[in-house]
SENU-584934 format. One record per atom (N, C-alpha, C): residue in three letters; chain; atom name; x, y negated, z. Coordinates in Angstrom, 3 decimals, always signed. Each point is the difference from the previous one (the first is absolute). Example, Ala and Ser with C-alpha at 12.3 -4.5 7.8 and 13.67 -1.06 7.14 Angstrom:
2
   r c  a        u        v        w
 ALA A  N  +13.190   +5.690   +7.800
 ALA A CA   -0.890   -1.190   +0.000
 ALA A  C   +0.900   -1.200   +0.000
 SER A  N   -0.350   -1.050   -0.720
 SER A CA   +0.820   -1.190   +0.060
 SER A  C   -0.770   -1.090   +0.730
END
This chain:
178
   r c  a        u        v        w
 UNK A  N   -5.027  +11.567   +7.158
 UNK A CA   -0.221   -1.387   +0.361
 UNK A  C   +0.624   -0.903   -1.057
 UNK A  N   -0.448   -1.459   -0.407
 UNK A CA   -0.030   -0.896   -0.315
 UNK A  C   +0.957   -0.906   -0.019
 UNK A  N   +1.107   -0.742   -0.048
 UNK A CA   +0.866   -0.830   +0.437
 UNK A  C   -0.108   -1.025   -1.129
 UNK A  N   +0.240   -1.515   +0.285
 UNK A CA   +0.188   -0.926   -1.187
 UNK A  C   +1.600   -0.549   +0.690
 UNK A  N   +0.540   -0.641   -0.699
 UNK A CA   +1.899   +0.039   +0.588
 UNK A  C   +0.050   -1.186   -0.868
 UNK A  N   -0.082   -1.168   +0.487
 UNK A CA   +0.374   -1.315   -0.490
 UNK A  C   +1.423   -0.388   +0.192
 UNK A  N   +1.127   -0.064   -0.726
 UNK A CA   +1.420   -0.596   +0.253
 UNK A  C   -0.416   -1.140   +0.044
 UNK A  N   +0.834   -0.455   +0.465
 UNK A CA   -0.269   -1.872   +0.430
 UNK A  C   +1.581   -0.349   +0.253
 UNK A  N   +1.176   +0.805   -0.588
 UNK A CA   +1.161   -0.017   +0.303
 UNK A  C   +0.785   -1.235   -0.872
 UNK A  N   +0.005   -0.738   -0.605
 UNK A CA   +0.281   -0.663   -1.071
 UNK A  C   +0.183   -1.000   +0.761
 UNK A  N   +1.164   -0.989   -0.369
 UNK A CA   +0.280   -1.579   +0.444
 UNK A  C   -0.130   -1.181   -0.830
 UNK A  N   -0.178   +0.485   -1.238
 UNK A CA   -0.659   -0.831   -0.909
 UNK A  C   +1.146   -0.557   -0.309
 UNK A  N   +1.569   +0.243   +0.081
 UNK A CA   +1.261   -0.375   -0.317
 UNK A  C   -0.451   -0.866   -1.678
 UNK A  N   -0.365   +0.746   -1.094
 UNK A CA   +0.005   -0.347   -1.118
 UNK A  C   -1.193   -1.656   -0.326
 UNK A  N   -0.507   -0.163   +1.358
 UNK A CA   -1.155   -1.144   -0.228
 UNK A  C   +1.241   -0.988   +0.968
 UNK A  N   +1.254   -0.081   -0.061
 UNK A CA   +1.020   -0.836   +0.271
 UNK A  C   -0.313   -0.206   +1.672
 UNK A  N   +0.263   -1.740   +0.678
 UNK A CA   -0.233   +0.139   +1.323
 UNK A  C   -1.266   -0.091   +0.400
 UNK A  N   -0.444   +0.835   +0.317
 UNK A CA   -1.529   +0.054   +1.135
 UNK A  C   +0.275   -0.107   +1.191
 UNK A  N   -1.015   -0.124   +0.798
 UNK A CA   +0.236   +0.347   +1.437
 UNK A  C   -0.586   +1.089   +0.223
 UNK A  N   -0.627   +0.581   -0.292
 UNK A CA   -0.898   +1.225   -0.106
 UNK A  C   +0.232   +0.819   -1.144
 UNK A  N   +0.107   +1.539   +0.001
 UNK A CA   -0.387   +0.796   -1.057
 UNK A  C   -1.351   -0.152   -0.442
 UNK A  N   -0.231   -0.121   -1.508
 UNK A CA   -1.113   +0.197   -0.966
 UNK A  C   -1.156   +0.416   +0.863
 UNK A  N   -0.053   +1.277   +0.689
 UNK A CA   -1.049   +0.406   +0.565
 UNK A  C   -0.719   -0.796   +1.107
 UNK A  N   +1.079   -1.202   +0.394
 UNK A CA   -0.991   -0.880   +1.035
 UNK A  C   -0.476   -1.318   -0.707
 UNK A  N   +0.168   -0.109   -1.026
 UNK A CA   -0.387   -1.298   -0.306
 UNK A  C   -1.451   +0.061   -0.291
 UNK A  N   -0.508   -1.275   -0.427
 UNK A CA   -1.530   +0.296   +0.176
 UNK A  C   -0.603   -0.490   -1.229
 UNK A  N   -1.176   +0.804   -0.456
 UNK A CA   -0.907   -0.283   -0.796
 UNK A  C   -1.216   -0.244   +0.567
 UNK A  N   -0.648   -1.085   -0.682
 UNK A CA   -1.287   -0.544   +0.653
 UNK A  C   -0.188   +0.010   +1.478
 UNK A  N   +1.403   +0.003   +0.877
 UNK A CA   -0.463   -0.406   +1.418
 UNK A  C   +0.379   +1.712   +0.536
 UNK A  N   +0.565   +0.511   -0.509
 UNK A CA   -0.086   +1.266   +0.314
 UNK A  C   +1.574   +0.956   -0.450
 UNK A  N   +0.680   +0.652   +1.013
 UNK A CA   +1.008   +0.080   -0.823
 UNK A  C   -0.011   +1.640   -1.246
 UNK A  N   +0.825   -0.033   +0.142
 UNK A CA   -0.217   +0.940   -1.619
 UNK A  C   -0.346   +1.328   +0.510
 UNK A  N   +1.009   +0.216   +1.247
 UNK A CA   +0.303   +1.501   +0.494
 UNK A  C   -1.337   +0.497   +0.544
 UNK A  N   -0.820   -1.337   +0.863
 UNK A CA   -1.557   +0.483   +0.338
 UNK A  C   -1.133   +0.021   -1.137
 UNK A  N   +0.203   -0.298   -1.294
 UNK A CA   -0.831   +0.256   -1.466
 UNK A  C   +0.377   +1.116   +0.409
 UNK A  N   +1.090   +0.823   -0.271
 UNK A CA   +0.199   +1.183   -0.644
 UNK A  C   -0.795   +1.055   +1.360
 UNK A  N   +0.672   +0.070   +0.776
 UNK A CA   -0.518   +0.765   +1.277
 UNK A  C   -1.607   -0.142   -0.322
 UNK A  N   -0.931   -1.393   +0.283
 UNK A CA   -0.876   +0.220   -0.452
 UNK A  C   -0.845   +1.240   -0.595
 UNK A  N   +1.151   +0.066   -1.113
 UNK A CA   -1.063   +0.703   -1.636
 UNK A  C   +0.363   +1.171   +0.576
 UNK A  N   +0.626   +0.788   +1.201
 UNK A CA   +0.227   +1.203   +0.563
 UNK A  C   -1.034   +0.519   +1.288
 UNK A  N   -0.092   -1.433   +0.666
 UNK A CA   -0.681   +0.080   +1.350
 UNK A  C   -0.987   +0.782   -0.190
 UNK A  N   -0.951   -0.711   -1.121
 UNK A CA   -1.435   -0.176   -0.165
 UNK A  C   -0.400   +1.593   -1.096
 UNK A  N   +1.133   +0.585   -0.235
 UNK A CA   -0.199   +1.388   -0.194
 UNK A  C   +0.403   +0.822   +1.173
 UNK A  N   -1.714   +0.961   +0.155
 UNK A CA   +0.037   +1.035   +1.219
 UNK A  C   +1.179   +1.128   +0.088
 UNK A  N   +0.321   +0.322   -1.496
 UNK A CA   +0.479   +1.369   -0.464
 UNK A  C   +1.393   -0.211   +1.048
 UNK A  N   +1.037   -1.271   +0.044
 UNK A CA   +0.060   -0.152   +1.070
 UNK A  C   +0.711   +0.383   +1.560
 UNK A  N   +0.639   +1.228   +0.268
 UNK A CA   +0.290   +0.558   +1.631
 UNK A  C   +0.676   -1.380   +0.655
 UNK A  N   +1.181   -0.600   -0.988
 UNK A CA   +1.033   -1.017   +0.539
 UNK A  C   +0.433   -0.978   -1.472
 UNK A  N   +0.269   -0.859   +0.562
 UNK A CA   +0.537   -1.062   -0.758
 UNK A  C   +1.492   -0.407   +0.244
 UNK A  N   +0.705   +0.459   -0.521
 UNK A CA   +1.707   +0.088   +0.452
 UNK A  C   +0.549   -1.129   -0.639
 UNK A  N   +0.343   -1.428   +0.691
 UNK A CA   +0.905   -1.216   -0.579
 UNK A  C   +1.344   -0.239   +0.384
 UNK A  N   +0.782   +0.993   -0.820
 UNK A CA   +1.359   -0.412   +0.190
 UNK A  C   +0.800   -1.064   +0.330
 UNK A  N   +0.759   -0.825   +0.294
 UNK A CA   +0.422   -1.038   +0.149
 UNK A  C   +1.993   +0.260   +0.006
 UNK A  N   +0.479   -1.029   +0.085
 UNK A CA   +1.227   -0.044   +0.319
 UNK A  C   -0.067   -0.372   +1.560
 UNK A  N   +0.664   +0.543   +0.676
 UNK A CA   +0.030   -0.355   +1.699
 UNK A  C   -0.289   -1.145   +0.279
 UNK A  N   +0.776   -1.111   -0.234
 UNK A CA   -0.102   -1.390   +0.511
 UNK A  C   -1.308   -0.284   -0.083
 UNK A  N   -1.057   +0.641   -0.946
 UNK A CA   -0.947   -0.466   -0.447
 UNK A  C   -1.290   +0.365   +0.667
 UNK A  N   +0.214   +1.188   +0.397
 UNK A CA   -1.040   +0.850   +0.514
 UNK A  C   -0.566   -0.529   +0.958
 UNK A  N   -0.294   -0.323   +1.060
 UNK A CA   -0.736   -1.179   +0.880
 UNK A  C   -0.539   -0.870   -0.686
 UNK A  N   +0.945   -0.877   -1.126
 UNK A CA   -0.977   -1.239   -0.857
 UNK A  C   -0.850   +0.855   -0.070
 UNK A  N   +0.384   +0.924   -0.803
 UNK A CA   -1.289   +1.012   -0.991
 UNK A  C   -1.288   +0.477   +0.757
 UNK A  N   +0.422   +0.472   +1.552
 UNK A CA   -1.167   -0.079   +0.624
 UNK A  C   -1.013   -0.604   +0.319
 UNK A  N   +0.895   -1.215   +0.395
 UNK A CA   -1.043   -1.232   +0.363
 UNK A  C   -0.756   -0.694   -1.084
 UNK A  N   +0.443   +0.202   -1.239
 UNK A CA   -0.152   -0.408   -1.342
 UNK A  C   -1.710   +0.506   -0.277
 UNK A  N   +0.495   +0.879   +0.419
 UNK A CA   -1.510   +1.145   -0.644
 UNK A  C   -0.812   +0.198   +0.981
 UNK A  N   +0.305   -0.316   +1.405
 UNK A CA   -0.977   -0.222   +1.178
 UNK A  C   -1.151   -1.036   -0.118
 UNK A  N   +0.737   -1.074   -0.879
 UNK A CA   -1.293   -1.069   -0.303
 UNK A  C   -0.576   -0.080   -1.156
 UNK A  N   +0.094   +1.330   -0.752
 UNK A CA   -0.530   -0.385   -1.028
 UNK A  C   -0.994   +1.619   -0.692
 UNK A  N   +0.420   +0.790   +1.150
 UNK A CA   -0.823   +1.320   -0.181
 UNK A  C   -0.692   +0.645   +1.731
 UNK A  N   -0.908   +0.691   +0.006
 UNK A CA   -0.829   +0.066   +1.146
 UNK A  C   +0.679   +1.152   +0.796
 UNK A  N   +0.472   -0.563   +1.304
 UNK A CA   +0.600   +1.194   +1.267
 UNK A  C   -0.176   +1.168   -0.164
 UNK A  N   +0.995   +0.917   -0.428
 UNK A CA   -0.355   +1.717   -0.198
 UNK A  C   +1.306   +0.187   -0.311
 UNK A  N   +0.043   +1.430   +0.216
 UNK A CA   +1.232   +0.897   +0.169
 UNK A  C   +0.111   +0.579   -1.518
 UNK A  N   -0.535   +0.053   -1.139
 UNK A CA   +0.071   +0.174   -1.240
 UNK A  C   +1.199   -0.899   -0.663
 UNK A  N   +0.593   -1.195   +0.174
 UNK A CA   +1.078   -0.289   -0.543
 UNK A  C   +1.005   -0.055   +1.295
 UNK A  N   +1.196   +0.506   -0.698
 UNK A CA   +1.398   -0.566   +0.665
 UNK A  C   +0.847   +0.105   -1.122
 UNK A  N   +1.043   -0.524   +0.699
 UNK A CA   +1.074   -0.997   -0.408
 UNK A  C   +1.568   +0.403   +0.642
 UNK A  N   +0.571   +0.306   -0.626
 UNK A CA   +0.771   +0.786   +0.381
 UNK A  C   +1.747   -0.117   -0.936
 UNK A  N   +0.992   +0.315   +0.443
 UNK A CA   +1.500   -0.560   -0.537
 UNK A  C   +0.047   +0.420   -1.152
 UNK A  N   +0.285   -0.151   -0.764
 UNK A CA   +0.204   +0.651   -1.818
 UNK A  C   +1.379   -0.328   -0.012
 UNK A  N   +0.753   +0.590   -0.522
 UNK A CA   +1.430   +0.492   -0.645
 UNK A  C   +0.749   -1.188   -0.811
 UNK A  N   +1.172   +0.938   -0.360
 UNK A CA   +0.688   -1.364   -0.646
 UNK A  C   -0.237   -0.011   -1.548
 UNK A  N   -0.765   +1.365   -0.635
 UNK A CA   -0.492   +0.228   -1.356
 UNK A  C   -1.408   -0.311   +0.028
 UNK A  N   -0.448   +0.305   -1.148
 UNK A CA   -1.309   +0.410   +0.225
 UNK A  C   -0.317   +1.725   -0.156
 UNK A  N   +1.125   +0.284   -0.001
 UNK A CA   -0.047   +1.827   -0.149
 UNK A  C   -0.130   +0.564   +2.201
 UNK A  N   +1.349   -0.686   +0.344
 UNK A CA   -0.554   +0.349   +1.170
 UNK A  C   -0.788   -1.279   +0.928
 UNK A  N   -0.579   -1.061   -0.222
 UNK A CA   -1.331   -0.514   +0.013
 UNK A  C   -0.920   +1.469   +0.195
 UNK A  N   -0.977   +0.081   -1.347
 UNK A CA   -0.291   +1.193   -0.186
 UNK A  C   -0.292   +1.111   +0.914
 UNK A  N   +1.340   +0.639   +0.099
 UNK A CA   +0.826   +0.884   +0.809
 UNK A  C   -0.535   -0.183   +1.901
 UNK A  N   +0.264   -1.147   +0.209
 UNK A CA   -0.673   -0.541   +1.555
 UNK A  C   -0.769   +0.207   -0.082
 UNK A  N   -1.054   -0.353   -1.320
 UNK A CA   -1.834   +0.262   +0.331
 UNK A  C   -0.182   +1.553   +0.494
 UNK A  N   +0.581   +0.588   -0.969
 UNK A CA   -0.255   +1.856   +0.343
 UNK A  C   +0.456   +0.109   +1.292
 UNK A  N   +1.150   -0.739   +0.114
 UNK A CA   +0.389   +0.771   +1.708
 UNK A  C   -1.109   -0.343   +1.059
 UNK A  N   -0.353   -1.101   -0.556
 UNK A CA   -0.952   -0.428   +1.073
 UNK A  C   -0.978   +0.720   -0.017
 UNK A  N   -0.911   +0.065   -1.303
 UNK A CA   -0.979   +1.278   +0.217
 UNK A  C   +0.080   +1.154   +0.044
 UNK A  N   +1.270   +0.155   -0.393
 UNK A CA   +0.889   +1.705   +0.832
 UNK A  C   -0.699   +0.304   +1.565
 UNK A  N   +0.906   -1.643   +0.773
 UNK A CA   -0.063   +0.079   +1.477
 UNK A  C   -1.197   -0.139   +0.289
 UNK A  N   -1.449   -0.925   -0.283
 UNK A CA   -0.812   -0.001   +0.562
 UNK A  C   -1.164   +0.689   -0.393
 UNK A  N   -0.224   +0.700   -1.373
 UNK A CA   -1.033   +1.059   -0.292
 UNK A  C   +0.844   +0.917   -0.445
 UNK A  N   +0.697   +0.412   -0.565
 UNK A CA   +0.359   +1.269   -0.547
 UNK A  C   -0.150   -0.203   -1.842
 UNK A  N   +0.691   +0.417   -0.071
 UNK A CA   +0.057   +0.478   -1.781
 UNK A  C   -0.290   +1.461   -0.386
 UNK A  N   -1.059   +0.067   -1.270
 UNK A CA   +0.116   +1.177   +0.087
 UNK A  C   -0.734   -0.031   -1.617
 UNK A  N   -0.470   +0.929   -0.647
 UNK A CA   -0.317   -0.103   -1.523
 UNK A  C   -0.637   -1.056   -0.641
 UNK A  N   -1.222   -0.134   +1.147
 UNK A CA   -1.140   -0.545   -0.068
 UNK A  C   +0.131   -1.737   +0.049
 UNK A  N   +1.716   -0.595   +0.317
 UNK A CA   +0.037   -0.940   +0.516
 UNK A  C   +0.178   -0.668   -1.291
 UNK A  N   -0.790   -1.413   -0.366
 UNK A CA   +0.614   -1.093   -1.191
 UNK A  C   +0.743   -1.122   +0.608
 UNK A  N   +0.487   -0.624   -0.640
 UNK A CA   +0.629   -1.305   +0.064
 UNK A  C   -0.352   -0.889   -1.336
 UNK A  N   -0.731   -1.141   +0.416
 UNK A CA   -0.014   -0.655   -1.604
 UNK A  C   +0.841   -1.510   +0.409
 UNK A  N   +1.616   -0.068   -0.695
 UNK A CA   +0.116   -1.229   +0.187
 UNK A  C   -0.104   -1.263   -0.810
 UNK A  N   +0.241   -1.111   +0.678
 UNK A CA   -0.518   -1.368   -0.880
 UNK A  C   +0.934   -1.013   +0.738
 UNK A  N   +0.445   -1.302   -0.482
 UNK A CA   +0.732   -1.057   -0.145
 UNK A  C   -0.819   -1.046   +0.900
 UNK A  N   +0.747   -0.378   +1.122
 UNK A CA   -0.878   -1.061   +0.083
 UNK A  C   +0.066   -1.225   -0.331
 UNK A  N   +1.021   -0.018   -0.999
 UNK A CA   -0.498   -1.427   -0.719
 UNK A  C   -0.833   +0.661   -1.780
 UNK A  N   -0.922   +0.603   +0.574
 UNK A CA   -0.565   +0.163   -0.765
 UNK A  C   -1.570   -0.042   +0.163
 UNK A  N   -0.451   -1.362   +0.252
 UNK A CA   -1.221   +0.550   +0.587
 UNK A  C   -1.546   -0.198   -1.113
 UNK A  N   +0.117   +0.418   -1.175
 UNK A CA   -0.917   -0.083   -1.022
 UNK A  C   +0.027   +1.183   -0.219
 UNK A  N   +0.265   +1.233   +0.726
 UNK A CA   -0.482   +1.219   -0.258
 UNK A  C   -1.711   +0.307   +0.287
 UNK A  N   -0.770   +0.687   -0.396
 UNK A CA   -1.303   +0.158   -0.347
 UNK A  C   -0.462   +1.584   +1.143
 UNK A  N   -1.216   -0.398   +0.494
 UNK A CA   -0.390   +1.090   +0.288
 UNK A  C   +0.100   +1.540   -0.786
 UNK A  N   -0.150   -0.724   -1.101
 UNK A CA   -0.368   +1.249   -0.905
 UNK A  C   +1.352   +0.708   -0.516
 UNK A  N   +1.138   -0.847   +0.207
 UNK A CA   +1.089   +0.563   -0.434
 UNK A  C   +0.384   +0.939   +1.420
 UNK A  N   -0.494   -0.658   +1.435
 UNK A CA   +0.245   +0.561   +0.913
 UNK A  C   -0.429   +1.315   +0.591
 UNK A  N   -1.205   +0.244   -0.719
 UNK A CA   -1.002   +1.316   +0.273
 UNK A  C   +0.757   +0.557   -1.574
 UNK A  N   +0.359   -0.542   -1.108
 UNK A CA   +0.084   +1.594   -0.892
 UNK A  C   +1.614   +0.119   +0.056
 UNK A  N   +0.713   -0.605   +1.031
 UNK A CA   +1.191   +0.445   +0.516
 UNK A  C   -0.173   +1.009   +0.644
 UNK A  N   -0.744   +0.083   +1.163
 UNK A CA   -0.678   +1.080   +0.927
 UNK A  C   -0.956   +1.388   -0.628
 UNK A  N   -0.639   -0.564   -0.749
 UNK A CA   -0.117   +0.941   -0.650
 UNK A  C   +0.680   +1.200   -0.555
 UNK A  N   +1.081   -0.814   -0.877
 UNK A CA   +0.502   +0.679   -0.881
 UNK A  C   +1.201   +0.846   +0.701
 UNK A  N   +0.250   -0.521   +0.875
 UNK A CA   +1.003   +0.489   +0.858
 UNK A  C   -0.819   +1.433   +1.065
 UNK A  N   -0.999   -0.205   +0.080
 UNK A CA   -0.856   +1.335   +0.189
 UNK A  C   -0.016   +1.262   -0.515
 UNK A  N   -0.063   -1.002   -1.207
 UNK A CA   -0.186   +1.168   -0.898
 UNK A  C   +0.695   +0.539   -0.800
 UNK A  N   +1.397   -0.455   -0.118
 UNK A CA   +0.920   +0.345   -0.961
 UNK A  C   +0.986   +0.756   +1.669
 UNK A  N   +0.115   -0.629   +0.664
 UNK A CA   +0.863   +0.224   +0.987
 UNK A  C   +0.764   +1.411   +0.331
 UNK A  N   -0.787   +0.989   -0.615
 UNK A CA   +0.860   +1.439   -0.052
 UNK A  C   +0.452   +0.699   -1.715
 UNK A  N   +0.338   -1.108   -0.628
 UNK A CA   +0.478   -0.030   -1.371
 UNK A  C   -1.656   -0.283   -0.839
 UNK A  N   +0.471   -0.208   -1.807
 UNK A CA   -0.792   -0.362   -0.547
 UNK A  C   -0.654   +0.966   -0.260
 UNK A  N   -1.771   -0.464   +0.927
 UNK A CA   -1.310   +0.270   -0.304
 UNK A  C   +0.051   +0.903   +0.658
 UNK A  N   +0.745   +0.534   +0.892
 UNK A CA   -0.299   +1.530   +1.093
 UNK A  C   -0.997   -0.984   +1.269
 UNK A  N   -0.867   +1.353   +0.491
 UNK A CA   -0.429   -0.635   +1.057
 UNK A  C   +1.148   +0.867   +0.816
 UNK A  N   -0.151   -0.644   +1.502
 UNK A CA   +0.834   +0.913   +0.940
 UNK A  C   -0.022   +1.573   -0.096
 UNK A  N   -1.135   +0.786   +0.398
 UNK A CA   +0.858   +1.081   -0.033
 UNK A  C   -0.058   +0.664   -1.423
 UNK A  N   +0.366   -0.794   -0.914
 UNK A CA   +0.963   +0.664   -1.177
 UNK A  C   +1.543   +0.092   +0.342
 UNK A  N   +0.287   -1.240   +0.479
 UNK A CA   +1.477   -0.291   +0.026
 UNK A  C   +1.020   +0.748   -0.981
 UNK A  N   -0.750   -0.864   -0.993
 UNK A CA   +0.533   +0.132   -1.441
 UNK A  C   +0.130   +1.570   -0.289
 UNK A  N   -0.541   +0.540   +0.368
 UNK A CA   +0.022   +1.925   +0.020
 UNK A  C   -1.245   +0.354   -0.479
 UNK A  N   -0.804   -0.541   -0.818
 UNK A CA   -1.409   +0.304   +0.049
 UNK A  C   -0.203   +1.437   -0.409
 UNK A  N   +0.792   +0.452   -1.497
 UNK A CA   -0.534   +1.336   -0.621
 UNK A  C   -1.537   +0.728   -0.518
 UNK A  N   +0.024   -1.498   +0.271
 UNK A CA   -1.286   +0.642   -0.687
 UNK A  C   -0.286   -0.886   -1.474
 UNK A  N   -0.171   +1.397   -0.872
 UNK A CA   +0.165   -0.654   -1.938
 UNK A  C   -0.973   -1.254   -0.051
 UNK A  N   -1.169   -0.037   +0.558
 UNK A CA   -1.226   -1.004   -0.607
 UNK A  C   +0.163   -1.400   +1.550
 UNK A  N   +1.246   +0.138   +0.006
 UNK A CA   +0.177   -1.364   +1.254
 UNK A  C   -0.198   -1.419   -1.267
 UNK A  N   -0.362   -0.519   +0.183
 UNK A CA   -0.269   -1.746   -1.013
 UNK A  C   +0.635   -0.778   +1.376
 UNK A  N   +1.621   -0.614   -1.054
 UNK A CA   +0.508   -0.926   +0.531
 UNK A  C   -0.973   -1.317   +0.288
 UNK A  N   +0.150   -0.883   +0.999
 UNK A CA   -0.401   -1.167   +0.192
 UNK A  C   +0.688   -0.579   -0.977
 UNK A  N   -0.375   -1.424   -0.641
 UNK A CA   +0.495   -0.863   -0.811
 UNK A  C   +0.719   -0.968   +1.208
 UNK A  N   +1.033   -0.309   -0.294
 UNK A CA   +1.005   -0.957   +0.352
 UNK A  C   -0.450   -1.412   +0.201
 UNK A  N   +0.293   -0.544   +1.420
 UNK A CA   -0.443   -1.275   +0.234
 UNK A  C   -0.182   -1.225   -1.714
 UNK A  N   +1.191   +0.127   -0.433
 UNK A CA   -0.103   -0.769   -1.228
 UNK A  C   -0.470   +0.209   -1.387
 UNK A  N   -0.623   +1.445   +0.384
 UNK A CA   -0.815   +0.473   -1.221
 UNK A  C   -1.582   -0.555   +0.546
 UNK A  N   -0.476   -0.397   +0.868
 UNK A CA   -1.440   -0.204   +0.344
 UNK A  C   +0.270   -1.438   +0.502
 UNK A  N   -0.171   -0.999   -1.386
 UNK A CA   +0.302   -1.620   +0.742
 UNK A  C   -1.566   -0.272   -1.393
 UNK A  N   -0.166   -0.804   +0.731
 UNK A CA   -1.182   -0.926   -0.719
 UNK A  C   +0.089   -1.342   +0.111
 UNK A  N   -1.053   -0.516   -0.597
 UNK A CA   +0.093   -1.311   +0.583
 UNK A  C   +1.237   -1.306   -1.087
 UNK A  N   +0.061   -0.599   +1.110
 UNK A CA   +1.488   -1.043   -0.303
 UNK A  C   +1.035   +0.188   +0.077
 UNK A  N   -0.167   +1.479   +0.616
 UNK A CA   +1.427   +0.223   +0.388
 UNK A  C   +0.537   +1.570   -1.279
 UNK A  N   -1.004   -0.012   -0.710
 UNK A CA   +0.068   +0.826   -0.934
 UNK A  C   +1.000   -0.505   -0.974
 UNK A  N   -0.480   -1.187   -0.106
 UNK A CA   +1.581   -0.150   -1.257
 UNK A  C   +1.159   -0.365   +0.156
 UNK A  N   +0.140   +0.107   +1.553
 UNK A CA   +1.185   -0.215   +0.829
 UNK A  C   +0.853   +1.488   -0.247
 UNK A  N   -0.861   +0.755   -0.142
 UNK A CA   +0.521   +1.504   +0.591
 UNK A  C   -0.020   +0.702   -1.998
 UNK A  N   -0.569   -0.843   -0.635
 UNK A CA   +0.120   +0.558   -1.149
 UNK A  C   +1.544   -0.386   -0.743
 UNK A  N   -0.146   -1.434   +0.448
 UNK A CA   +1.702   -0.468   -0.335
 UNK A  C   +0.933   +0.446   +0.547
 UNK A  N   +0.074   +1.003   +0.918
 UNK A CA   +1.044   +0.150   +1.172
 UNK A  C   +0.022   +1.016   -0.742
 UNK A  N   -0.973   +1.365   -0.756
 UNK A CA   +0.022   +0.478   -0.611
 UNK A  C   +1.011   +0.268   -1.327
 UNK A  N   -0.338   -0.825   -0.884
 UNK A CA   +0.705   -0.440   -0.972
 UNK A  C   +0.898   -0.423   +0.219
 UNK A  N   +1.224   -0.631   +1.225
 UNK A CA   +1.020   -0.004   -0.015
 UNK A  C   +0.442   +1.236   +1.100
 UNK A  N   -0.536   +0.588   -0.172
 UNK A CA   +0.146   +1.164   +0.757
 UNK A  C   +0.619   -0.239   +1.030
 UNK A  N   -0.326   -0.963   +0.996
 UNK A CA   +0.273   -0.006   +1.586
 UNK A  C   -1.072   +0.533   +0.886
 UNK A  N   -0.977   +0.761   -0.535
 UNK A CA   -1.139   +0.557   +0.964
 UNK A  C   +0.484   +1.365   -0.349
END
């Protein structure tokens, strides 16, 4: 199964006094945290939509996203930690407690004050996490044990970029951070 795990834990301390953390303020009439959820909803791949929060918050957060995404049991909202490590950490327990974990399970997380993430970054997250998910270029039952001489590694998420994002990944290259 599927999981997307939005932190929404942040108080926006560094944007001085708010009354709100970053994630509630609003763009075009809309606040930030429901952009981002959005660009998750509207992908099937999909089981749950996990929005962390800091406690105090979690009710805003509900009601927040009650008016601005359609009645269904696909998102909740739920306490996130005092890191973002055990943030995180809560999401798994939670899908520990209510489906089970087991090989097959992903997690792709994302920021929710981040809401200019792209479908397409969102499906070849999922993707790639498919497919790399039992080390590089094994399918499952290799589990990295293949033995067999004429196995052809998969190429590495950042060896197969095209596009615009090609000379993103060529420079990352050359300073050798890829």
């Amino acid at each position: 199964m599927i999981y997307a795990v939005i932190a929404a834990g942040g108080i926006g301390s560094r944007m001085g006094n708010v009354e709100k953390p970053k994630q509630y303020l609003k763009i075009k009439d809309k606040p930030i945290i429901a952009h981002t959820v959005e660009k998750f909803f509207v992908n099937d791949a999909f089981r749950k939509i996990i929005i962390l929060t800091p406690a105090q918050w979690v009710n805003y957060t509900k009601e927040l996203l009650a008016k601005y995404l359609p009645q269904n049991d696909k998102v909740v909202v739920v306490k996130g930690g005092d890191t973002r490590n055990e943030t995180i950490m809560n999401a798994v327990r939670y899908i520990e407690e209510t489906d089970g974990l087991d090989d097959d399970t992903v997690i792709v997380t994302h920021d929710a004050v981040r809401p200019f993430v792209t479908a397409r970054i969102i499906d070849e997250n999922i993707r790639y996490a498919l497919e790399y998910r039992y080390g590089r270029g094994r399918h499952r039952h290799h589990r990295g044990k293949c033995g067999q001489a004429d196995h052809q590694q998969h190429p590495r998420p950042q060896d197969d970029v095209s596009g615009p994002d090609a000379a993103i990944v060529q420079s990352e290259k050359a300073q050798g951070t890829v």
